[in-house]
DSSP file (Angstrom, degrees, kcal/mol; ACC not computed):
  #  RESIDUE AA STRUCTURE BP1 BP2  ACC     N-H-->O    O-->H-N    N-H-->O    O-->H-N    TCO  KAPPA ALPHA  PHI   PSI    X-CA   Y-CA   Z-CA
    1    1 A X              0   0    0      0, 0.0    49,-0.0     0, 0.0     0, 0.0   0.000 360.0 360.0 360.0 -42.4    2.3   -5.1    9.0
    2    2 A X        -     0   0    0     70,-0.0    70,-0.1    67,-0.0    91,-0.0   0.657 360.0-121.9 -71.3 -45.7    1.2   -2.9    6.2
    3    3 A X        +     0   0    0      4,-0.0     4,-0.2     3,-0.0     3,-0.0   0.525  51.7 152.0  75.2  21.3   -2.2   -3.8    5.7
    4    4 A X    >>  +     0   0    0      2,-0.2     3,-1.8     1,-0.2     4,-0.9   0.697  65.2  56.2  -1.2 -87.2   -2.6   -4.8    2.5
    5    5 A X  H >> S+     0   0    0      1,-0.3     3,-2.0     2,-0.2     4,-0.5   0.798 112.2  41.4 -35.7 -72.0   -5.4   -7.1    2.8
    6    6 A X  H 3> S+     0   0    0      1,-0.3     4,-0.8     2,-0.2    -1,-0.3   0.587 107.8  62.9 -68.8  -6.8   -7.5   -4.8    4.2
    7    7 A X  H <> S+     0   0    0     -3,-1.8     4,-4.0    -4,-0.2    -1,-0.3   0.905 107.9  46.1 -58.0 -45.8   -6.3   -2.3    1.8
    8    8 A X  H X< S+     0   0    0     -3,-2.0     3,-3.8    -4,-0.9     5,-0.2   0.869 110.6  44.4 -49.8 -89.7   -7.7   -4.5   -0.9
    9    9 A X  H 3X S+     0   0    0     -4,-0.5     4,-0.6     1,-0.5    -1,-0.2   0.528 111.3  58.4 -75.9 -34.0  -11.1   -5.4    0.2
   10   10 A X  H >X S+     0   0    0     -4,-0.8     3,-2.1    -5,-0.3     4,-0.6   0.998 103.7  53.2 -57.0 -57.1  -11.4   -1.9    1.2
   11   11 A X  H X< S+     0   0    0     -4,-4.0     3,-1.1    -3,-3.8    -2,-0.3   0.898 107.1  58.2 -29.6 -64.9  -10.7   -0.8   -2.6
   12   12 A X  H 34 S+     0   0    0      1,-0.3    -1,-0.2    -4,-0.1    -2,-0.1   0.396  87.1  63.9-100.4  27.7  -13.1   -2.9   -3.5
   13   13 A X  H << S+     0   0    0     -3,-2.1    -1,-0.3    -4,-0.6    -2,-0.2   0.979  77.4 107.6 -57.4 -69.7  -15.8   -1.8   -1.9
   14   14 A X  S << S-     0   0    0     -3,-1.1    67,-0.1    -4,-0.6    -3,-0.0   0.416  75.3-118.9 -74.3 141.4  -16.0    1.6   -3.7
   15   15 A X        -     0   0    0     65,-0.8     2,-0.6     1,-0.1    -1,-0.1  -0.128  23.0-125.5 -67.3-174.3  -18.4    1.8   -5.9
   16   16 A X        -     0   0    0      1,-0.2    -1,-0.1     6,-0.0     3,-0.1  -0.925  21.2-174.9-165.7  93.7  -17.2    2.4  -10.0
   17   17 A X        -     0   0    0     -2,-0.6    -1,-0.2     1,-0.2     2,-0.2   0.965  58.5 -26.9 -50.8 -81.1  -18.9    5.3  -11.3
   18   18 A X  S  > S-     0   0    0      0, 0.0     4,-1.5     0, 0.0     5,-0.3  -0.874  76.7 -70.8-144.1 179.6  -17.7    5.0  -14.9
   19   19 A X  T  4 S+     0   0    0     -2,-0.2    -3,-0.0     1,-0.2    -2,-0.0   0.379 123.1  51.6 -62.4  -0.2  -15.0    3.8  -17.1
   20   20 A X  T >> S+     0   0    0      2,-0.2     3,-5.2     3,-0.1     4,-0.5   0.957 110.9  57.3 -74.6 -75.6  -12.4    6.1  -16.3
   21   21 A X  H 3> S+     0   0    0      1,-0.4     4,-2.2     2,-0.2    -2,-0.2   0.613 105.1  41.5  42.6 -92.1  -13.2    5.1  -13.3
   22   22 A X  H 3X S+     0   0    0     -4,-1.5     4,-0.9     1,-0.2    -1,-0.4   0.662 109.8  58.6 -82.4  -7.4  -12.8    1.6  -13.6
   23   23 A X  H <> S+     0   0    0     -3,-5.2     4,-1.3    -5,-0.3    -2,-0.2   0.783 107.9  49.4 -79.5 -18.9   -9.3    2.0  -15.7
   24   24 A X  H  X S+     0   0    0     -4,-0.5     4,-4.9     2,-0.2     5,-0.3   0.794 113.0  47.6-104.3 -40.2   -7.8    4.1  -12.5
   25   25 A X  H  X S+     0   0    0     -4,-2.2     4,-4.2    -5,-0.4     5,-0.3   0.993 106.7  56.3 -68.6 -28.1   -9.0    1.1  -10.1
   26   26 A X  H  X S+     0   0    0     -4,-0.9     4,-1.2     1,-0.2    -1,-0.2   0.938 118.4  37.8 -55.8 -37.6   -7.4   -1.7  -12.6
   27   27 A X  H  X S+     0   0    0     -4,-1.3     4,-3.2     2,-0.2     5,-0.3   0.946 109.5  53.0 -82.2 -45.6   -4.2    0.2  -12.1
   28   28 A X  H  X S+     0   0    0     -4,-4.9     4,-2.4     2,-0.2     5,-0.2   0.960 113.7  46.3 -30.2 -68.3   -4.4    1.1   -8.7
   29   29 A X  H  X S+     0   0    0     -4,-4.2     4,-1.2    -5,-0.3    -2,-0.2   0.761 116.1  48.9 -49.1 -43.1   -5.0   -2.9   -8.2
   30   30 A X  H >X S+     0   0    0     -4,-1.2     3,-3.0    -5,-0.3     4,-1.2   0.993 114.8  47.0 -54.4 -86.7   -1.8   -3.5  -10.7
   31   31 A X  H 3X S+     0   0    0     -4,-3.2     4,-1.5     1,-0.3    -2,-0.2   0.616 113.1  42.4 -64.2 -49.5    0.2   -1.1   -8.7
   32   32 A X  H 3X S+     0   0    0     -4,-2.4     4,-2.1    -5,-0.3    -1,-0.3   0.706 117.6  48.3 -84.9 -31.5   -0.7   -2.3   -5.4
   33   33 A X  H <X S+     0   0    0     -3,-3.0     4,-1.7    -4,-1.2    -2,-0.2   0.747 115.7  49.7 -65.2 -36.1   -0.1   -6.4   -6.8
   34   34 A X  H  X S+     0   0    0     -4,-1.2     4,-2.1     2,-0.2    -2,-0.2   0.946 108.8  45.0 -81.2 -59.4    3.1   -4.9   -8.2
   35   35 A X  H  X S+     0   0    0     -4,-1.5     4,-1.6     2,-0.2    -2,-0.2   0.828 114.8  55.6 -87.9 -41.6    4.4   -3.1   -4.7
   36   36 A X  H >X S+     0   0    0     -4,-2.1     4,-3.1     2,-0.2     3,-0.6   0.999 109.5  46.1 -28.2 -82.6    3.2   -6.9   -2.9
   37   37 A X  H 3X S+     0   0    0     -4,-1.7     4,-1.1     1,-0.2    -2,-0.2   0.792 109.5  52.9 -42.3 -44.9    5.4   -8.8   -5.2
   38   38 A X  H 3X S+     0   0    0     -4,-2.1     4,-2.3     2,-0.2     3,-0.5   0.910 111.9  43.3 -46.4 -60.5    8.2   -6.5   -4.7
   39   39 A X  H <X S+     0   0    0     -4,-1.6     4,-4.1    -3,-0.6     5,-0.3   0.879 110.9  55.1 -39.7 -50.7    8.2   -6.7   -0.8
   40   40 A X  H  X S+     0   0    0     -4,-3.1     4,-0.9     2,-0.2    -1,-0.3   0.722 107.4  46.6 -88.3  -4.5    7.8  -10.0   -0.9
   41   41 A X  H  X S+     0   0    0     -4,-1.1     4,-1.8    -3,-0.5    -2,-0.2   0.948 114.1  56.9 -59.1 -70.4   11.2  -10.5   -3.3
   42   42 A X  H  X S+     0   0    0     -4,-2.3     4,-2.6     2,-0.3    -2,-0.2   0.686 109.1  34.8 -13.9 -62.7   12.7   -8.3   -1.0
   43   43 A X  H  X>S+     0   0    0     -4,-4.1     4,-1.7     2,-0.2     5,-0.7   0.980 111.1  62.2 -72.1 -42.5   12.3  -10.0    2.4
   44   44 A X  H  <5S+     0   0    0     -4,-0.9    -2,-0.3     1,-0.3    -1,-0.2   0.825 107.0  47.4 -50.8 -41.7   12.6  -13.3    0.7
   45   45 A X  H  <5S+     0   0    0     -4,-1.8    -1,-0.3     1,-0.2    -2,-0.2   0.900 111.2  53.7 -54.6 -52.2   16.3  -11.8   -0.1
   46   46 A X  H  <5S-     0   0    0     -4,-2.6    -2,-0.2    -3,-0.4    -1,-0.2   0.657  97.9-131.5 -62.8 -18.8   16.8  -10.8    3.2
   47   47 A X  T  <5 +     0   0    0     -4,-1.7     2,-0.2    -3,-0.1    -3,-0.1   0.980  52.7 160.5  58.8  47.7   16.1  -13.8    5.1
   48   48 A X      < -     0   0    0     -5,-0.7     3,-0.1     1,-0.1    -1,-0.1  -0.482  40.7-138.7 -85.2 166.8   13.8  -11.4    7.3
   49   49 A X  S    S+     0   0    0      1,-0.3     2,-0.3    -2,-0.2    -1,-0.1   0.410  73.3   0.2-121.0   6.0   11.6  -13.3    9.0
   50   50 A X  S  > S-     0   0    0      1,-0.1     4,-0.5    -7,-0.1    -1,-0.3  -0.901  74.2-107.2-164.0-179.5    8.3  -11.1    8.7
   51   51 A X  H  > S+     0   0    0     -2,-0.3     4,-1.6     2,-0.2     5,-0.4   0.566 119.5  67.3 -93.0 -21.8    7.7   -7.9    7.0
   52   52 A X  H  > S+     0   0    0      2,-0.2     4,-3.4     1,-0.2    -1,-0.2   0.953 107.6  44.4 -74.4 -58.4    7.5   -6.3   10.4
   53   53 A X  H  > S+     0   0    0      1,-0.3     4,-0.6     2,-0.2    -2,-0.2   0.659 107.1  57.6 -85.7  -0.2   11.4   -7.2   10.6
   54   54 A X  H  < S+     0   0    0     -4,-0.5    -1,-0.3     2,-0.1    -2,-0.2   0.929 105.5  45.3 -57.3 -55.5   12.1   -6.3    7.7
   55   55 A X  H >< S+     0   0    0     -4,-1.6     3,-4.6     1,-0.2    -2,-0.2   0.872 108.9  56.2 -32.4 -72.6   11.1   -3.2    8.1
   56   56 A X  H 3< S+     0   0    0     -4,-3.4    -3,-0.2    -5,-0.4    -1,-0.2   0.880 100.4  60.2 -50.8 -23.4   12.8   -2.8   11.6
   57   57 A X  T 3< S+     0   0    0     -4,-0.6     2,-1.4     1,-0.2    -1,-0.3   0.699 100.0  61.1 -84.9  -3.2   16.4   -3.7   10.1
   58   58 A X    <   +     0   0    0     -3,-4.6     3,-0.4     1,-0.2    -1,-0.2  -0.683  61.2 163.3-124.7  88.9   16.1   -0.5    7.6
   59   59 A X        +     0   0    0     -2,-1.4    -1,-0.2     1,-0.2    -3,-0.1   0.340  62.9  73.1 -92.9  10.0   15.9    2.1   10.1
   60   60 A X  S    S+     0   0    0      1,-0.1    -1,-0.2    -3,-0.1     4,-0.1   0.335 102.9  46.5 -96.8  -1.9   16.7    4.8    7.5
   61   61 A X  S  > S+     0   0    0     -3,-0.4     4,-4.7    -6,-0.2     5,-0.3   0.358  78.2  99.5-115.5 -14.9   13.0    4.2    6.1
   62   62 A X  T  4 S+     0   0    0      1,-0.2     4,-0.4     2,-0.2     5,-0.1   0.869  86.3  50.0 -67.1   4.5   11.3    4.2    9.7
   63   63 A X  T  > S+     0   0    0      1,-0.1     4,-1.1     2,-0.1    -1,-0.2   0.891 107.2  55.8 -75.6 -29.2   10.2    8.2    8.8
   64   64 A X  H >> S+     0   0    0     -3,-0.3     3,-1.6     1,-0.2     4,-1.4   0.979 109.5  44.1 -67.4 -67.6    9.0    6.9    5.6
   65   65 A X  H 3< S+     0   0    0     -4,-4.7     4,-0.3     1,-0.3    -1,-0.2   0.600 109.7  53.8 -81.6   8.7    6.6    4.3    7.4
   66   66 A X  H 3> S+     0   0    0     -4,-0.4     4,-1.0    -5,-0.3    -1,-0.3   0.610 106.2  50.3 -92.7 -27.9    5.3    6.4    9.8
   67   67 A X  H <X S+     0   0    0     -3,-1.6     4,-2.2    -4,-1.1    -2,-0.2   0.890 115.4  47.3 -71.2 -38.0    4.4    8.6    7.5
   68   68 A X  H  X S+     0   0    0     -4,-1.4     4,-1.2     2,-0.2    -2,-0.2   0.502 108.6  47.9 -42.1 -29.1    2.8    5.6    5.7
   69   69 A X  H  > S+     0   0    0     -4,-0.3     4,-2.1    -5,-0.3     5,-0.4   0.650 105.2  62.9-106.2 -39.6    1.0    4.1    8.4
   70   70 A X  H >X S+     0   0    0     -4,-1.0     3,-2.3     1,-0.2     4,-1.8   0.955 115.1  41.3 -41.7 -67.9   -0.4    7.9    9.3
   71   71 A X  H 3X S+     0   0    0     -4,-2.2     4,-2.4     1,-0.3    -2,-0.2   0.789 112.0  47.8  -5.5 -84.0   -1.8    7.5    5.9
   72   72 A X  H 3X S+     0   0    0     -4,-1.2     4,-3.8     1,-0.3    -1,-0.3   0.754 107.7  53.3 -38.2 -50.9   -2.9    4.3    6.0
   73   73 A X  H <X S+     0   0    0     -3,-2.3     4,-0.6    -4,-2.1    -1,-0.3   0.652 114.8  46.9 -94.9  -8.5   -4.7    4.5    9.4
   74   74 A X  H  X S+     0   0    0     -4,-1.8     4,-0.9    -5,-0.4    -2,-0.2   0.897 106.7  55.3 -83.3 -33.2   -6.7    7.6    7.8
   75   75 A X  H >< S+     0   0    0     -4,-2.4     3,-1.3     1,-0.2    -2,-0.2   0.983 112.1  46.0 -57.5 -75.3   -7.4    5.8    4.5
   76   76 A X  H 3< S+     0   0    0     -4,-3.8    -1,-0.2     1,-0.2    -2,-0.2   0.749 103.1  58.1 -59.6 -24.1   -9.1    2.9    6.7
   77   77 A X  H 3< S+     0   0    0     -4,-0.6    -1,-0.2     2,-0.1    -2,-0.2   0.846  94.1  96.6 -81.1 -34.4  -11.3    5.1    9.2
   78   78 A X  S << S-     0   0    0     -3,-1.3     2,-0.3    -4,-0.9    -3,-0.0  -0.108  88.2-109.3 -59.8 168.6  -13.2    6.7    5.8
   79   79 A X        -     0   0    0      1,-0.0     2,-1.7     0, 0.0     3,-0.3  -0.648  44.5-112.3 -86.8 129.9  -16.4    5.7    4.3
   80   80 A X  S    S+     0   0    0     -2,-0.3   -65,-0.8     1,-0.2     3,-0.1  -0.547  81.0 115.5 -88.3  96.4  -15.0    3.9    0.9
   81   81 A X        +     0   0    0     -2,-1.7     2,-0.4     1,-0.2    -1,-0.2   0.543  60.2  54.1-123.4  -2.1  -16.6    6.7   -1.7
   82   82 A X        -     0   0    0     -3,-0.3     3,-0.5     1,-0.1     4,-0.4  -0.918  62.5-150.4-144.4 159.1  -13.8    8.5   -3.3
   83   83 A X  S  > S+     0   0    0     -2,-0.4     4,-2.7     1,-0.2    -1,-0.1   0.791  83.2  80.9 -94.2 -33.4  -10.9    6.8   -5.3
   84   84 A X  T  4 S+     0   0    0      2,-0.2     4,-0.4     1,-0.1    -1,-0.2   0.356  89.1  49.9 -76.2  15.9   -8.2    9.8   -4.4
   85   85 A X  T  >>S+     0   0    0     -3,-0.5     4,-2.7     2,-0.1     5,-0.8   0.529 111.5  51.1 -90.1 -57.4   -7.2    8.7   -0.7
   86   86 A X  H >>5S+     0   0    0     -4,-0.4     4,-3.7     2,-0.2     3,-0.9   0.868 114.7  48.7 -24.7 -79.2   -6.5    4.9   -2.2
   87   87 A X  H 3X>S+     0   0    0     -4,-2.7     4,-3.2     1,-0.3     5,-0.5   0.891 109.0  42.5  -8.3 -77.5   -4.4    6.7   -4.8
   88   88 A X  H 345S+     0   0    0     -4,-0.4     4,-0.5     1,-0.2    -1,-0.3   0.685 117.3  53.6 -75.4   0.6   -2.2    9.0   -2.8
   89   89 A X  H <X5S+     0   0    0     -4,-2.7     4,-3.2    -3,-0.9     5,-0.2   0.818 107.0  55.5 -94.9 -41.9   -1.7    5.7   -0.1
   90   90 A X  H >X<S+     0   0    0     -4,-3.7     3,-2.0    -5,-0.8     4,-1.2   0.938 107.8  42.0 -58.9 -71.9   -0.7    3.6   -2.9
   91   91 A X  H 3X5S+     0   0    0     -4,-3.2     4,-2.5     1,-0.3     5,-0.3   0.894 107.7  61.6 -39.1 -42.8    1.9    5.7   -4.0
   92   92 A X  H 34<S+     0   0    0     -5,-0.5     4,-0.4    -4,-0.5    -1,-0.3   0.933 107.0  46.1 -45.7 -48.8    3.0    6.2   -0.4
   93   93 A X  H XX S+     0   0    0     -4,-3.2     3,-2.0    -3,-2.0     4,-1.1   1.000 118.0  48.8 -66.8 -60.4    3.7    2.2   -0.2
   94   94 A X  H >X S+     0   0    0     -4,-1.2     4,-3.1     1,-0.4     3,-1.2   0.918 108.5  45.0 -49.7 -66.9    5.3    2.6   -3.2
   95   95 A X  H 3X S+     0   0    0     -4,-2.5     4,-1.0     1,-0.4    -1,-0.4   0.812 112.3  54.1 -53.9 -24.2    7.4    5.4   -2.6
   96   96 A X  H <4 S+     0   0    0     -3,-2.0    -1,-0.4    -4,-0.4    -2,-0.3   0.674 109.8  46.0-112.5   7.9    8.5    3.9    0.7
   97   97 A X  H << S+     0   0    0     -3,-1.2     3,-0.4    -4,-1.1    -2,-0.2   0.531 103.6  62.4-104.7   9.4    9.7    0.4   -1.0
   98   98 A X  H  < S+     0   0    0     -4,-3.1     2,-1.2    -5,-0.3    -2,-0.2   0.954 102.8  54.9 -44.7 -77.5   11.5    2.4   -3.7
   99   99 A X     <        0   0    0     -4,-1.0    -1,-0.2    -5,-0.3    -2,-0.1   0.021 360.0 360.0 -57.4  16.1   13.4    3.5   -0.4
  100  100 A X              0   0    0     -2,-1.2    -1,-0.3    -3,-0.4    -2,-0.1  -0.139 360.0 360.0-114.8 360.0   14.6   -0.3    1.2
């Protein structure tokens, strides 16, 4: 529903310049592991029966995941070279399961 997976595998394509670098992706990766775990405590609470309907019962958030999903579907269409779209989409997931 989100697109996680592909989120990953995209991350880790991008190549890792230097060691700043590689400290930004380790967190990123943290952050994104972190915002997984959360969700998935979350539905598991609800007795939702996918993340799709999870979603769909908190219909005070659906601006939130459209706004996400814009993101998201811009994030995936790039060439993976630069570390700041990754960034500002992770904080976007974040920012919209802060809000459920």
């Amino acid at each position: 529903f989100l697109g996680l997976t592909a989120m990953t595998a995209q991350l880790a394509k991008l190549p890792k310049h230097d060691n700043w670098q590689r400290k930004i992706m380790v967190q990123l990766e943290i952050d994104m592991q972190q915002a997984i775990v959360l969700l998935i405590s979350n539905i598991v609470r609800s007795n939702s029966l996918s993340c799709a309907d999870y979603f769909d019962t908190h219909t005070e958030t659906q601006n939130r995941i459209e706004r996400y999903r814009q993101l998201y579907q811009e994030v995936m269409a790039i060439l993976p070279v630069n570390i700041l779209p990754y960034i500002a989409l992770i904080k976007t997931l974040q920012r919209l399961l802060e809000s459920v």
